[in-house]
C-alpha positions as CSV (number, residue, x, y, z in Angstrom):
1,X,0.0,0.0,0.0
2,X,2.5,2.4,0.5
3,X,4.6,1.5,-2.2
4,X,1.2,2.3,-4.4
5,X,0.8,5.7,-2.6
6,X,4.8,6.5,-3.6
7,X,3.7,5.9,-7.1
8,X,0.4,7.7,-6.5
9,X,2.6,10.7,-5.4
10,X,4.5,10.4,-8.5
11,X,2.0,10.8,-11.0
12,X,0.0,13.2,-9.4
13,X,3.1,15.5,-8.7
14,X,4.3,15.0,-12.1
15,X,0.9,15.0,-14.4
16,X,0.5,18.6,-12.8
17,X,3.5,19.8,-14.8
18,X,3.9,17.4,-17.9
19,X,4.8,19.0,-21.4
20,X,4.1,16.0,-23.5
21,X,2.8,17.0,-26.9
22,X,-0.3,16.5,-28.4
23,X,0.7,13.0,-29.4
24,X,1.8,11.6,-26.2
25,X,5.8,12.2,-27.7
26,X,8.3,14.4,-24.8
27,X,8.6,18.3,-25.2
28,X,11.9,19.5,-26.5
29,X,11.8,21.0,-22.5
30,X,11.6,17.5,-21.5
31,X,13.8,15.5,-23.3
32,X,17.0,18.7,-23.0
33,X,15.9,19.2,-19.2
34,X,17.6,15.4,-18.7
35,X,20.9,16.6,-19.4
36,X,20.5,19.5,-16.4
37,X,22.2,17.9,-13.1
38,X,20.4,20.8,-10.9
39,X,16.6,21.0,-10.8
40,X,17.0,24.9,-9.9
41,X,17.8,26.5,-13.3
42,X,20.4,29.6,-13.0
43,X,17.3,32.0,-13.2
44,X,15.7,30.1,-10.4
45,X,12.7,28.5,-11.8
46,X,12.5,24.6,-10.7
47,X,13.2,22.2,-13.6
48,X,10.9,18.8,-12.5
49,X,12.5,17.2,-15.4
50,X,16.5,17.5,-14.3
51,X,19.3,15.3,-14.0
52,X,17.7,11.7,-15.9
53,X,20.9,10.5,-16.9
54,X,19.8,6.9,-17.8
55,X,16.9,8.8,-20.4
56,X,20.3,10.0,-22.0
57,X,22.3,6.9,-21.8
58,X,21.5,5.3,-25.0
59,X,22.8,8.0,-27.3
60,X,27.1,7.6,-25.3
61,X,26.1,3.5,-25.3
62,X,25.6,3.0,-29.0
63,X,28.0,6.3,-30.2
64,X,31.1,4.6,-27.6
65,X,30.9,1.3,-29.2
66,X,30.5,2.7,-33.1
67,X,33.3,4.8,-32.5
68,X,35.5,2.2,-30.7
69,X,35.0,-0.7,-33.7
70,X,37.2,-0.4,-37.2
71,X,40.4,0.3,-35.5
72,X,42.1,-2.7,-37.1
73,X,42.2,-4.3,-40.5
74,X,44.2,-7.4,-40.0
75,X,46.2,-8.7,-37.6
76,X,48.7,-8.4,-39.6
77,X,51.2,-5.3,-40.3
78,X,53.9,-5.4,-42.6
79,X,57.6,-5.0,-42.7
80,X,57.0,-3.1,-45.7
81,X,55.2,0.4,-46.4
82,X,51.5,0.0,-46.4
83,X,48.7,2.8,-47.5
84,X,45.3,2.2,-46.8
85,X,42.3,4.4,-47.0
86,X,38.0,4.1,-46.9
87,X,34.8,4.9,-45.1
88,X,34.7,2.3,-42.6
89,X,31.3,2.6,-40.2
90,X,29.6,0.0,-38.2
91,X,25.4,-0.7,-37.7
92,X,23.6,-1.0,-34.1
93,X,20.3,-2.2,-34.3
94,X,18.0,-0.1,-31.7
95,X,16.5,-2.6,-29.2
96,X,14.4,-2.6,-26.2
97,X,17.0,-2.0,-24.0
98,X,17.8,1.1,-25.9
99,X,13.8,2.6,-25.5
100,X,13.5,1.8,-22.1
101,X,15.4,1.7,-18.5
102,X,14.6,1.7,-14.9
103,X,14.6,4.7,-12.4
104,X,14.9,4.9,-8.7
105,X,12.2,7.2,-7.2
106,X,12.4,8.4,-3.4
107,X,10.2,10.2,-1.6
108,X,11.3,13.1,0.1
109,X,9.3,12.6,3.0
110,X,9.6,8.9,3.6
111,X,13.1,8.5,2.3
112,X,11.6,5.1,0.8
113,X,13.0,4.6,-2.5
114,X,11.5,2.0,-5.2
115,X,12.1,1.3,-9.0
116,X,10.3,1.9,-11.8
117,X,11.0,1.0,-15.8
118,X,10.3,4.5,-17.7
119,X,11.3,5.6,-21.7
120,X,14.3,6.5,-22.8
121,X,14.7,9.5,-25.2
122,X,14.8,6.6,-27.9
123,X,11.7,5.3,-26.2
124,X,7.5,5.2,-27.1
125,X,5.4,7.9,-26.4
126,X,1.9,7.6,-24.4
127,X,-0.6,6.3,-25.3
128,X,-3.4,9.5,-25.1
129,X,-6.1,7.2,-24.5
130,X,-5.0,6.4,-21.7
131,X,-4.9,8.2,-18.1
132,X,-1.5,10.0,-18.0
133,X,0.9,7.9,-15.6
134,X,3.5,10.5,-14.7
135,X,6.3,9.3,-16.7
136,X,8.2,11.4,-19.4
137,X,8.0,9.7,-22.7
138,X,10.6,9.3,-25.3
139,X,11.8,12.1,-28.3
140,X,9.7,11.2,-31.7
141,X,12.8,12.2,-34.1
142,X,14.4,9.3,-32.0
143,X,12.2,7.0,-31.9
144,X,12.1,6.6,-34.8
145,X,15.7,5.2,-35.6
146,X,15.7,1.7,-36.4
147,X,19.4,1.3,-36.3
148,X,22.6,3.3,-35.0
149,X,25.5,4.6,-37.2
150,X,28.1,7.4,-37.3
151,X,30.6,7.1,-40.5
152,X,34.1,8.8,-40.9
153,X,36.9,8.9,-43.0
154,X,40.0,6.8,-42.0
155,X,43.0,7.1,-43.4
156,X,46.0,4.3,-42.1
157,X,49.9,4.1,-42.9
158,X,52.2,1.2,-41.9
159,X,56.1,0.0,-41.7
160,X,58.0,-2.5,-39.9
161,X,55.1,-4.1,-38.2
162,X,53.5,-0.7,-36.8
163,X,50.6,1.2,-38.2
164,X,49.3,4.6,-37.6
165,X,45.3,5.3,-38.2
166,X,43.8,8.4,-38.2
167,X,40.0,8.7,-38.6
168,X,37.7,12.1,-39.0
169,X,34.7,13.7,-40.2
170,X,33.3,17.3,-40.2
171,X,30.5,18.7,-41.5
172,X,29.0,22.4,-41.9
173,X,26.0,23.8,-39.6
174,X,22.7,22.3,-40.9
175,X,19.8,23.4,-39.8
176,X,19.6,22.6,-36.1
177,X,22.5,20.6,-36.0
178,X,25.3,23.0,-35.1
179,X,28.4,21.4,-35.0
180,X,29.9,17.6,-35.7
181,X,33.2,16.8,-35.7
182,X,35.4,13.4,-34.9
183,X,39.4,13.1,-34.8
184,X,40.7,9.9,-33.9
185,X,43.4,7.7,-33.7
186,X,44.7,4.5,-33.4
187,X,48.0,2.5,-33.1
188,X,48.7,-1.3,-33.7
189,X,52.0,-3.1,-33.4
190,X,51.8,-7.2,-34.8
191,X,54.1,-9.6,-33.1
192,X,54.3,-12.3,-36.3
193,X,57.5,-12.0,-37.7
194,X,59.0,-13.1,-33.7
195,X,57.8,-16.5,-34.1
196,X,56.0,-17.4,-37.5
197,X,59.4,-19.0,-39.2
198,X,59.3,-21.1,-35.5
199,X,56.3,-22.6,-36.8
200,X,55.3,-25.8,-38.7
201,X,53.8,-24.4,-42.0
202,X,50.4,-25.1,-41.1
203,X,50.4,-22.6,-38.4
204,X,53.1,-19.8,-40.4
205,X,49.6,-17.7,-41.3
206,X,49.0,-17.0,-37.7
207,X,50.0,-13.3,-36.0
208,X,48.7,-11.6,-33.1
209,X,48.8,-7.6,-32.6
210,X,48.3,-5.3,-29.9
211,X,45.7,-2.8,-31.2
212,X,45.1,1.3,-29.2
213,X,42.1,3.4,-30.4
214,X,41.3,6.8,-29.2
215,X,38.5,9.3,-30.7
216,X,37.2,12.5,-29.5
217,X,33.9,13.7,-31.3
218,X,31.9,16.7,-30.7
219,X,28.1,17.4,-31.7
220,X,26.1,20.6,-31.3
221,X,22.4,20.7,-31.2
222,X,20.1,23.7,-31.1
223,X,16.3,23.3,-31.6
224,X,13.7,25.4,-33.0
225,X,12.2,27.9,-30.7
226,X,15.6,28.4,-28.8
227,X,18.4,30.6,-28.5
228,X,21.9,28.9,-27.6
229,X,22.6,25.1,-28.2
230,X,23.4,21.7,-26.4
231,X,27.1,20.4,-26.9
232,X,27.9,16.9,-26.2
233,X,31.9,16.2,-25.9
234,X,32.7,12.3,-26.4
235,X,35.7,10.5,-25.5
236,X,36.3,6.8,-26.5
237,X,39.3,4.1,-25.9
238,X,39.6,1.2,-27.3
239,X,42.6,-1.5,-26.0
240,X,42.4,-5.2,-27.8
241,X,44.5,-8.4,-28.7
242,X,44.0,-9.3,-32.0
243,X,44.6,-12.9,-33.0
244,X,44.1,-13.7,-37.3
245,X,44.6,-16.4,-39.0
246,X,44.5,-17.2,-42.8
247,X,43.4,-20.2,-44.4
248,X,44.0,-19.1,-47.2
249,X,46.2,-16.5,-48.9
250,X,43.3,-13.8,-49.6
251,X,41.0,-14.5,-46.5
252,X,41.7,-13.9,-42.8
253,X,39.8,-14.7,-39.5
254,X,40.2,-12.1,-36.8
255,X,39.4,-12.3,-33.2
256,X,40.2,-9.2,-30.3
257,X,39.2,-9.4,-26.8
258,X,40.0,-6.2,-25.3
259,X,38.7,-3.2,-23.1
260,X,37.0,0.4,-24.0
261,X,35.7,3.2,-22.5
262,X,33.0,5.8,-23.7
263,X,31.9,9.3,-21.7
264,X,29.9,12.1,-22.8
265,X,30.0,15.6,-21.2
266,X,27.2,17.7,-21.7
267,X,27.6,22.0,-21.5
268,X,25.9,24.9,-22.8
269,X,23.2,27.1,-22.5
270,X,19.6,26.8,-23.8
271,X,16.8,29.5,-23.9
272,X,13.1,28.1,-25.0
273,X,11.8,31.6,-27.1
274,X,8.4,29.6,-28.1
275,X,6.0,32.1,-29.7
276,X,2.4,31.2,-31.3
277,X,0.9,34.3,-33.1
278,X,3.6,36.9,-31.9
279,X,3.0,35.4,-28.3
280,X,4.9,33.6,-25.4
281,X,3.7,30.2,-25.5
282,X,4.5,26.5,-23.6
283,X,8.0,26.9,-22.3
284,X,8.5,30.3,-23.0
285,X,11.6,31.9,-21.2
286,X,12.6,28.7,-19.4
287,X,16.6,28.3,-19.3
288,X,18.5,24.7,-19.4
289,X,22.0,24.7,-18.6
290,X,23.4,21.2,-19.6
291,X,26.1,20.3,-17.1
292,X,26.2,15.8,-16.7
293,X,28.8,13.5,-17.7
294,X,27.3,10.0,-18.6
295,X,29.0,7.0,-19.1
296,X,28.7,4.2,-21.9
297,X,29.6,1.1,-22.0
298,X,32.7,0.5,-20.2
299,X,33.8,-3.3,-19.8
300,X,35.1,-5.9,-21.7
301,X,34.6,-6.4,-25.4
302,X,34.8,-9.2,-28.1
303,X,34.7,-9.3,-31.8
304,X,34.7,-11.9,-35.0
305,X,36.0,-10.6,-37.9
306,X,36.8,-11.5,-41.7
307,X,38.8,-9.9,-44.0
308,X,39.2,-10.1,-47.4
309,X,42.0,-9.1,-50.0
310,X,40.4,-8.9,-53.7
311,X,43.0,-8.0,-55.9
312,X,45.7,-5.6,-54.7
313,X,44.0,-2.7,-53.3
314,X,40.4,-4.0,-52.5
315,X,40.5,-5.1,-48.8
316,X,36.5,-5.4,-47.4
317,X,36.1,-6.6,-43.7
318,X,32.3,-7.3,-41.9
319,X,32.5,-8.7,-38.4
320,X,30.7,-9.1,-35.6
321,X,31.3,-7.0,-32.3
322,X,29.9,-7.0,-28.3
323,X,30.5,-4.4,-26.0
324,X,27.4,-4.5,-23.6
325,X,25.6,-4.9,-26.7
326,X,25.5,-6.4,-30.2
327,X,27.1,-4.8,-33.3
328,X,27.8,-5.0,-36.9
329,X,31.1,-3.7,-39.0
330,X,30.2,-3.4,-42.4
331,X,33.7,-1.8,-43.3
332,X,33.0,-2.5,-47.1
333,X,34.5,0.7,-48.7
334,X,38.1,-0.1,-47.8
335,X,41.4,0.2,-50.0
336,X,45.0,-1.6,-48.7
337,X,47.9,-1.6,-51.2
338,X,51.4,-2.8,-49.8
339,X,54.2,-1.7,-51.8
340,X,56.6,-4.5,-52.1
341,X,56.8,-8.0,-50.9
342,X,58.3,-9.2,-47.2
343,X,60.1,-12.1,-46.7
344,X,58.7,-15.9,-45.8
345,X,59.1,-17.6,-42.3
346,X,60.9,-20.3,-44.4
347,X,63.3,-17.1,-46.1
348,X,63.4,-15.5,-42.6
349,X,64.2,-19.1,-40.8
350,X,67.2,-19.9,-43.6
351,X,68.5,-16.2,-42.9
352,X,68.5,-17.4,-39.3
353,X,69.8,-20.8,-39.5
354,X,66.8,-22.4,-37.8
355,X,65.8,-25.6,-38.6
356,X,62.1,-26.2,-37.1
357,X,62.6,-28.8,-34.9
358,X,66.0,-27.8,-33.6
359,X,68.8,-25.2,-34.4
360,X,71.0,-26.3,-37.8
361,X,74.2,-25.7,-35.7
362,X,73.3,-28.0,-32.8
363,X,72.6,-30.7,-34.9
364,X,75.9,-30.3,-36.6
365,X,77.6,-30.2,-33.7
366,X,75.4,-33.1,-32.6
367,X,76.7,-35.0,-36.1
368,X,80.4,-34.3,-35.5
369,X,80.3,-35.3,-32.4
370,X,78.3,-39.0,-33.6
371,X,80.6,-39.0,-36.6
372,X,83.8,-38.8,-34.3
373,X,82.3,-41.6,-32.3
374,X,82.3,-43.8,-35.0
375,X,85.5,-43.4,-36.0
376,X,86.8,-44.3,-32.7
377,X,85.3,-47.3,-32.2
378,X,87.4,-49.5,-34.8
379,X,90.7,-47.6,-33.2
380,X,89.6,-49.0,-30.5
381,X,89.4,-52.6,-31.2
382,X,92.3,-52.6,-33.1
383,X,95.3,-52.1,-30.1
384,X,93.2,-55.2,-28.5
385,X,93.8,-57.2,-31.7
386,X,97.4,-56.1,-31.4
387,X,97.6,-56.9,-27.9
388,X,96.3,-60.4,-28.0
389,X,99.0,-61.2,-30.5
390,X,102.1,-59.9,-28.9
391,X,100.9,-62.2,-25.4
392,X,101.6,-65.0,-28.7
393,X,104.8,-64.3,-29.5
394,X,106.7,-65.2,-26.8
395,X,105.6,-69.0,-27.3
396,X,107.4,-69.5,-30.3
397,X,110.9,-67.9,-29.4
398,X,110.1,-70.8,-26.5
399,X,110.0,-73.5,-29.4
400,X,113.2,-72.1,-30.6
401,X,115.1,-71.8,-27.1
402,X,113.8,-75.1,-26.1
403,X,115.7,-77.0,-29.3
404,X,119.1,-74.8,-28.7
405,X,118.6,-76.5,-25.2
406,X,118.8,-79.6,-26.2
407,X,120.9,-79.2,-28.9
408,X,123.4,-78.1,-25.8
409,X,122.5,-81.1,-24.2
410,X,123.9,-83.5,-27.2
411,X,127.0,-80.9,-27.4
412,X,127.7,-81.8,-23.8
413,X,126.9,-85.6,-23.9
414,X,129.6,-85.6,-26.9
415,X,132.6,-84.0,-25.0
């Protein structure tokens, strides 16, 4: 019962003040009020509708993990000089979780707190047939995005096993989008050529990387009927292992496990100057100073990828990605041309002397030493030989003393 009277509360505080449209879909008051962290606006009117950072939270979870996909190719990088160029971009299908999240009421006078699930500013609007219920309903514009994207130009240079990527887009004010820029970049180091010629020649295509991804990306908004504009800052990181294999010359399988970050700062200044016929109307005068930070998705991510080489230039990879949530790389627009050739593990083991299975100078050694062995042995048997038949000889200078002996004796018996 008391739990019901909290929610009671709720809605009968709330419907007082509500700025839904005709249609059941969140004012422009409501849905910019989110990103205020004080209720009490600078010119000291209350804001009823401050500080819902969860109503915001979609737009930093699906922007983080766009921004922090793409960063890598292959898991390979060459020893020779690489150019690559395209418009990579990946595609996050809007979900439930997107529309909708939960939010912690607490009464002021009881200090009882309980839960409730509420739209987000991707979420439905009410339903005008029914009783209004208190909660503030998601943006239309919004709501109606089936799917997530954000492309940019990247642009990527490698030698000696390290590549540099840098990534950007900017674009002119349009209407009542003010400002949109991206810069980012990325670094990747593979670790191949240490231990490839090692290998048996089954397992010679396989190379792991280390893979670093940074972005910064700034968006200004300013609606109709206002003066000033919202401006959201994002930061993203990106830190993976990347493991690829290819079965085959033009085809590699990529897998990272890694860890990335996304935040999104809010500032500005907004003024609602609302007029219908030449007069003040809705929100008229009402400031919004946005001022929260708002986290994405922060954690452990995972990715399949597959890359393909088609010709010499053409170099397509689509992938699968999780970060908190599913997404697709469609990085089909991409160009990679290497300009000349590196050397095999079997060309890089012969340089090295390294015979899979053992080092090539140990074994000669090991031969020598077995050759020298052999040799021995019949030097060896040979003094016994020798041996046995000097113990012989004696016994027949015995044969030959023992007949001077006796040819003494007959010399004697004559005399």
């Amino acid at each position: 019962m008391k739990k019901l009277a909290l929610i009671a509360t709720l809605i009968i505080g709330v419907s007082s003040i509500f700025a839904m449209d005709e249609n059941g879909w969140a004012s422009t008051y409501e849905s910019l009020s989110a990103f205020q962290s004080n209720p009490i606006a600078p010119d000291g009117s209350i804001n009823p509708y401050a500080n819902r950072p969860g109503y915001v939270k979609p737009i930093i979870d699906n922007l983080g993990n766009v921004l922090n996909s793409n960063w890598y190719v292959s898991a390979s990088v060459p020893q020779s000089f690489t150019f690559e160029a395209g418009l990579p971009f990946s595609i996050i299908p809007i979900g439930d979780d997107d529309r909708n999240y939960t939010e912690t009421y607490t009464d002021p006078a009881s200090g009882q707190s309980f839960d409730f699930e509420t739209p987000t500013i991707f979420g439905d609007h009410h339903d005008m047939e029914q009783p209004y219920d208190g909660r503030i309903y998601g943006n239309k514009t919004l709501n109606g995005l089936g799917v997530f994207t954000y492309p940019y130009l990247q642009l990527g240079a490698s030698m000696f096993h390290a590549r540099v990527v840098f990534r950007g887009m900017f674009l002119p004010s349009i209407s009542e989008l003010r400002k949109f820029n991206l810069f980012g970049f990325g670094l990747q180091y593979s670790f191949g050529h240490f231990f490839q010629y090692m290998l048996p020649a089954a397992a010679q295509p396989l190379d792991v990387s280390l893979v670093f991804g940074y972005n910064s990306s700034g968006i200004g908004y300013r609606p109709d009927d206002y003066d000033g504009q919202l401006d959201l800052d994002v930061s993203t990181t990106n830190f993976s292992l990347v493991i690829g294999y290819k079965p085959i010359n033009f085809i590699e399988v990529m897998m990272s496990l890694g860890y990335q970050s996304a935040e999104m700062k809010s500032s500005g200044n907004l003024v609602c100057t609302a007029k219908e016929f030449g007069q003040p109307t809705g929100d008229y005068g009402k400031t919004i100073t946005p001022d929260i930070t708002v986290k994405g998705n922060n954690g452990f991510r995972f990715s399949l990828a597959v890359a393909f080489q088609l010709g010499k230039s053409l170099h397509p990879v689509v992938g699968f990605d999780y970060a908190g949530k599913s997404s697709f790389t469609t990085n089909i627009l991409y160009f990679k041309q290497q300009f000349g050739e590196d050397k095999t593990p079997d060309e890089i083991a012969k340089e090295k002397g390294y015979v899979r299975g053992g080092n090539a100078q140990t074994q000669s050694n090991d031969a020598a030493e077995t050759s020298s062995v052999s040799e021995e042995e019949p030097t060896n048997e040979a003094p016994e030989e020798y041996a046995d038949e000097q113990v012989e000889e004696p016994s027949e200078p015995a044969e030959d003393n023992s007949a001077d002996d006796s040819s003494a004796d007959n010399t004697f018996d004559e005399e």
